[in-house]
C-alpha positions as CSV (number, residue, x, y, z in Angstrom):
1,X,0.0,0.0,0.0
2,X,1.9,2.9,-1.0
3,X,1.0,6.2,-2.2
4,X,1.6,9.9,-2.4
5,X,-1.5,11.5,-2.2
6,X,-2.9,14.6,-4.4
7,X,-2.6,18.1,-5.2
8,X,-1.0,20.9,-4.9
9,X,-3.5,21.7,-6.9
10,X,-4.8,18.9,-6.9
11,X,-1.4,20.0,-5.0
12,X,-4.4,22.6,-4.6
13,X,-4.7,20.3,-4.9
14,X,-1.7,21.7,-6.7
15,X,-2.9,22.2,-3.6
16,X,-4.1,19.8,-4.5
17,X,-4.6,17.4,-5.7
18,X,-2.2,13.2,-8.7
19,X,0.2,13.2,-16.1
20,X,1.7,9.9,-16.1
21,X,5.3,10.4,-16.4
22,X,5.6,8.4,-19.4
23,X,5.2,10.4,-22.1
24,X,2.5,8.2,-24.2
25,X,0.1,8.8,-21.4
26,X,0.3,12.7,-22.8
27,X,-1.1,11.7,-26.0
28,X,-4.1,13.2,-26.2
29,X,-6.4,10.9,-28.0
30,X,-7.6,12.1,-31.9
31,X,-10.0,14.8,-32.0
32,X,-13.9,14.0,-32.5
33,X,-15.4,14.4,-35.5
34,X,-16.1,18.6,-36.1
35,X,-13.4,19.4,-33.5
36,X,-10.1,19.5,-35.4
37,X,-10.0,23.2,-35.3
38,X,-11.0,23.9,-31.4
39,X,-7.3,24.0,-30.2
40,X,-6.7,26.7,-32.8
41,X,-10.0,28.8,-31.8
42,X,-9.2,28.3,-28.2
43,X,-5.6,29.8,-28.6
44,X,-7.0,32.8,-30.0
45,X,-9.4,33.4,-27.6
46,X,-6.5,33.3,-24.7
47,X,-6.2,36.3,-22.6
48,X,-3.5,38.4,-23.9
49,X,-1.5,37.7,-20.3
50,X,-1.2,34.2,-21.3
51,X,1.0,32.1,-23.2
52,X,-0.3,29.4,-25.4
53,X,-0.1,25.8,-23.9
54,X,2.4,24.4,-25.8
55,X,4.9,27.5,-23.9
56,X,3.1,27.4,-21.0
57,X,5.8,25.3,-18.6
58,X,8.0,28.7,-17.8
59,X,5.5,30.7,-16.6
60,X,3.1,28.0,-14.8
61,X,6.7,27.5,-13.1
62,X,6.7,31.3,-12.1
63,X,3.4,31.8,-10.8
64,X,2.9,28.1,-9.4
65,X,6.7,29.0,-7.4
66,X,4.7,31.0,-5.2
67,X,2.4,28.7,-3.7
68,X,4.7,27.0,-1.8
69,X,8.7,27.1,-1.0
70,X,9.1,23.6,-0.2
71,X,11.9,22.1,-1.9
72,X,10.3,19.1,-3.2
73,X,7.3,21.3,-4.8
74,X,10.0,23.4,-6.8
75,X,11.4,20.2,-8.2
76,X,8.2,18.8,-9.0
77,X,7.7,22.0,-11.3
78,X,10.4,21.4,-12.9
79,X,8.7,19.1,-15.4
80,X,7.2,19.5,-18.4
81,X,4.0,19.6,-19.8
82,X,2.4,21.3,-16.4
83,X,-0.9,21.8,-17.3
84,X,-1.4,18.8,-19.6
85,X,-0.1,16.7,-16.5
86,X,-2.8,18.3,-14.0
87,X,-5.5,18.4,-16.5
88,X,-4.8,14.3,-16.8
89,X,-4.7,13.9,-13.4
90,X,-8.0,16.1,-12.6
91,X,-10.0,13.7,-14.9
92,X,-8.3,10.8,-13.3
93,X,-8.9,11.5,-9.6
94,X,-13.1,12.9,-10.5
95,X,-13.5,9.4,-11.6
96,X,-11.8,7.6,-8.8
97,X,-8.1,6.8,-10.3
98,X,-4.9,7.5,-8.7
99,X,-2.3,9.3,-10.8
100,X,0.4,7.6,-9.5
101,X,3.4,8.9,-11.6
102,X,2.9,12.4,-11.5
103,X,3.3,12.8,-7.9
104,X,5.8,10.2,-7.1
105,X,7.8,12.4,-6.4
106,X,5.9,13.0,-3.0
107,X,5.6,9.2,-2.4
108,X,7.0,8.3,1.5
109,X,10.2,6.2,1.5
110,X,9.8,3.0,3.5
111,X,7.6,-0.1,3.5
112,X,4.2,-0.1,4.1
113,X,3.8,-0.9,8.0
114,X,1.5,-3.4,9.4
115,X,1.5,-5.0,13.1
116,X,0.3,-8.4,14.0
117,X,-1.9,-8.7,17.0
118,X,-4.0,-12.0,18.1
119,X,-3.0,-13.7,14.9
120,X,-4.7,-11.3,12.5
121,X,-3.2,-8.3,10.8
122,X,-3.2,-4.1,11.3
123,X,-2.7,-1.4,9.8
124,X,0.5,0.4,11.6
125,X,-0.2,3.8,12.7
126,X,3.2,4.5,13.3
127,X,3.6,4.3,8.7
128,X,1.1,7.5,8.7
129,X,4.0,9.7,9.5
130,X,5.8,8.7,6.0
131,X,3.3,11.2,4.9
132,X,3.3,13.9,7.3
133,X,6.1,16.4,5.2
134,X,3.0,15.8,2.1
135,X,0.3,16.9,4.3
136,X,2.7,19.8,5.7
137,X,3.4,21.1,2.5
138,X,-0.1,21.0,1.0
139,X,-1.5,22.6,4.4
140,X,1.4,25.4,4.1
141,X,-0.2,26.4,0.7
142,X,-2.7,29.5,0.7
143,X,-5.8,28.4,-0.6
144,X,-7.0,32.1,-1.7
145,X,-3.7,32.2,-3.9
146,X,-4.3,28.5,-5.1
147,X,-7.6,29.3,-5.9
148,X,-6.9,32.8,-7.8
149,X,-3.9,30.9,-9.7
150,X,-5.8,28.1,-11.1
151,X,-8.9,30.6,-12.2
152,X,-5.9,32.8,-13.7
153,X,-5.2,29.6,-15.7
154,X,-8.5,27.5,-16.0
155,X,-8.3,29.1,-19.8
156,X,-5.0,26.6,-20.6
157,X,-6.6,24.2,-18.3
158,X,-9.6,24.0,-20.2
159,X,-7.8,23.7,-23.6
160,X,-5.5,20.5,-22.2
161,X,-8.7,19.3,-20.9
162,X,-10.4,19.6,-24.2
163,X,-7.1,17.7,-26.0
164,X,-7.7,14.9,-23.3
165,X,-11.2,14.4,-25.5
166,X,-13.1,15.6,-22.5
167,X,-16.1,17.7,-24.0
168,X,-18.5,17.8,-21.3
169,X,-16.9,19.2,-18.3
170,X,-14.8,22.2,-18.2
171,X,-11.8,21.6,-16.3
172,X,-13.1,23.7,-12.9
173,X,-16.2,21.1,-13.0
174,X,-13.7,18.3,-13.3
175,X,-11.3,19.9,-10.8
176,X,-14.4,20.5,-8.3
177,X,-15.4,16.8,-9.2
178,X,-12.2,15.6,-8.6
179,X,-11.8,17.3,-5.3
180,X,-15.8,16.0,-4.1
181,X,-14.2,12.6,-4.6
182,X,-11.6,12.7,-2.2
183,X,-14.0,14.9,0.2
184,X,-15.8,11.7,0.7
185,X,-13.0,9.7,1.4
186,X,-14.4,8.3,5.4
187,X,-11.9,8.4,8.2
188,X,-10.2,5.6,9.7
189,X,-10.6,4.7,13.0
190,X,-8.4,2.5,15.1
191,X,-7.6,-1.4,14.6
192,X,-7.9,-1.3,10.9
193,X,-7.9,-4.7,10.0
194,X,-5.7,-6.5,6.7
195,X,-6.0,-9.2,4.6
196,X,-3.5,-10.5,2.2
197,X,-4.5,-9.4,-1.3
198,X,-4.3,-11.7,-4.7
199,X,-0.4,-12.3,-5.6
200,X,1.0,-9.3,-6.1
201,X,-1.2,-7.1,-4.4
202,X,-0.2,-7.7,-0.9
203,X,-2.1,-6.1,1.9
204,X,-5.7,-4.7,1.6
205,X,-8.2,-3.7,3.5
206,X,-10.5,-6.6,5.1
207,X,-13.5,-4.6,5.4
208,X,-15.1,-5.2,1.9
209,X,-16.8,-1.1,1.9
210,X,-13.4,0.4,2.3
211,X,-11.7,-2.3,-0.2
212,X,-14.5,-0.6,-2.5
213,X,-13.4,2.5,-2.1
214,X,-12.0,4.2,-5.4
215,X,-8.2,4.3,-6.1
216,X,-8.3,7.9,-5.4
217,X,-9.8,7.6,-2.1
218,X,-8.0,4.5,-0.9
219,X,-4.3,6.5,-1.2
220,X,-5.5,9.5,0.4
221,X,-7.1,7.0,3.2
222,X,-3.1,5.8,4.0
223,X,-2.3,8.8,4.8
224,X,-3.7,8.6,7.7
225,X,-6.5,10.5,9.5
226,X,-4.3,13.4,10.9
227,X,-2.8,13.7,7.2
228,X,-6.1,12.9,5.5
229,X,-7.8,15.5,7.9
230,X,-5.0,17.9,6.7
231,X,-5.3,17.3,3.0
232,X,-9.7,17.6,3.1
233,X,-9.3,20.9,5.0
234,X,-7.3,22.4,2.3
235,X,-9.3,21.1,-0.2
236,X,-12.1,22.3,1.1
237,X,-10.9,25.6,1.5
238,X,-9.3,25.9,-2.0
239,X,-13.0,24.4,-3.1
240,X,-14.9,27.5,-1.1
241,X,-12.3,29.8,-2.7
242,X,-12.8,28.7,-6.8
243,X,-16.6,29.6,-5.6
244,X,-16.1,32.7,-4.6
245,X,-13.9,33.1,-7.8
246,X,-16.5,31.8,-10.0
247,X,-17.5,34.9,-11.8
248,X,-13.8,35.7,-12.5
């Protein structure tokens, strides 16, 4: 069982939060049928104070540098294809997948941590604290300033959402989707009681509801209810912000 979690914004999520890091995950799939001309008429419909997507990564890096000083987010940043990676993972998380590439470079060092007790099998609370620097930095970041950022760039995030074939859902919809997903992640309580999974897996969670649980919700759930109660908060905050930003 081993995770990251989400954000900033999503780390925002990214804050907040996880695209892939392999680059065929990028490819965004052919256009449908009457559509081969949107990237073209959204690029010229950009605000004049931002680049188009494809030159995007330098000044994503600039304004996203602010959010939060820890060392780990500034090297994060420093790959390519920003928005097209947090646009992925958006669409991932709303429907219940982890992204796990793109933020493992958050993921904990160190084995997942179970204790025996009685003959049966626990989840170790003492592993939470692999993600307590996570939950510090995503609770460090201001969700006002997440929340103006990502409405500053929801114009790029809607065009890499559109190249991911989405055309439903604009990408604030799929970020507030995505972000009501992990919102109903439940808390753990003590005891929290293993099984051993089908070769492979190894441990999951006995309790068939919370074996149920999406992808997206099981990671953030390993985190541990201090760090899970850390990472909601924000979310919710950043979530209460985008409202108040709606009307842009």
């Amino acid at each position: 069982m081993k995770n990251p979690v989400i954000l900033i914004v999503l780390l925002a999520a990214g804050a907040a939060v996880g695209i892939f890091g392999a680059r065929s995950f990028l490819k965004a799939p052919p256009p449908a049928p009457g559509l081969s001309s949107a990237p073209d008429e959204a690029a010229s419909a950009l605000p004049a104070n931002l680049p188009s997507l494809d030159r995007s990564d330098d000044f994503v890096r600039l304004r996203a540098s602010e959010l939060s000083k820890a060392p780990a987010f500034g090297a994060w940043l420093e790959q390519d294809s920003l928005i097209p990676r947090l646009a992925a993972a958006m669409s991932m998380i709303a429907n219940g997948k982890f992204p796990r590439e793109t933020f493992a470079a958050f993921a904990p060092r160190g084995k997942f941590l179970v204790v025996k007790k009685g003959g049966k099998v626990f989840v170790d609370p003492a592993g939470y604290a692999r993600y307590d620097a996570f939950a510090a930095l995503v609770s460090g970041v201001d969700a006002v300033a997440a929340a103006k950022l990502f409405s500053e760039l929801e114009p790029l995030f809607d065009i890499a959402h559109r190249e991911l074939g989405e055309k439903t859902a604009g990408a604030r919809a799929t970020f507030l989707a995505a972000a009501a997903e992990l919102l109903e992640t439940p808390r753990l309580g003590d005891g929290v009681l293993l099984k051993e999974g089908k070769k492979g897996i190894g441990w999951v969670y006995a309790d068939e509801e919370l074996e149920g649980r999406s992808l997206a919700q099981k990671q953030l759930l390993r985190m541990g209810p201090k760090n899970q109660d850390a990472v909601q908060a924000k979310l919710r905050a950043v979530t209460l912000a985008l409202g108040a930003s709606a009307g842009r």
